[in-house]
C-alpha positions in Angstrom: 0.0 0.0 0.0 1.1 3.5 -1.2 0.1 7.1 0.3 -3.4 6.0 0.8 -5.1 2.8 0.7 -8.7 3.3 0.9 -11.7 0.8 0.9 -10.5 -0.8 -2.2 -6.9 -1.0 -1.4 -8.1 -2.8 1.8 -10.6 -5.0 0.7 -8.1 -6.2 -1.7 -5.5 -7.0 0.6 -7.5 -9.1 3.2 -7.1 -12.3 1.6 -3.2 -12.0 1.9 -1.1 -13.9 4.0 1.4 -10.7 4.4 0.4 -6.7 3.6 3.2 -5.0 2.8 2.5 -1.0 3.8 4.3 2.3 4.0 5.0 3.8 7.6 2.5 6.3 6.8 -0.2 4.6 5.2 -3.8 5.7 5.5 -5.5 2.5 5.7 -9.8 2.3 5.8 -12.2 0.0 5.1 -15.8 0.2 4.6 -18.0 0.4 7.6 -15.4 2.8 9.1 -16.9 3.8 12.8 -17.3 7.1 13.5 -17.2 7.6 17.8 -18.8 10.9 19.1 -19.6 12.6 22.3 -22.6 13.0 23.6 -23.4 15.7 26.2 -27.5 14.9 26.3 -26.9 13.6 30.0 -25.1 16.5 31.4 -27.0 19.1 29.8 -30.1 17.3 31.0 -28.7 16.9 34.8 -28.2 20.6 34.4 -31.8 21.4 33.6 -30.7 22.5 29.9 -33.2 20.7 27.5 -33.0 20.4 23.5 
């Protein structure tokens, strides 16, 4: 994998014994989570409502 190996690159490479990648790789895949924070419980405990 080069500069960037995107959902393609990886979905390639997944039947591989070995995955040969630069250092600085950006690697993804589909179904990539995505984490957040969710302040509904504070806000709420401090009376402050949507």
């Amino acid at each position: 994998m080069g500069n960037v190996a995107a959902s393609g690159g990886y979905y390639i490479s997944v039947p591989a014994n070995v995955i040969y990648a630069n250092p600085g790789t950006i690697t993804g895949s589909i179904g990539v989570i995505i984490q957040h924070v969710s302040f509904a419980k504070v806000l709420e405990k401090l009376g402050i409502k949507k």
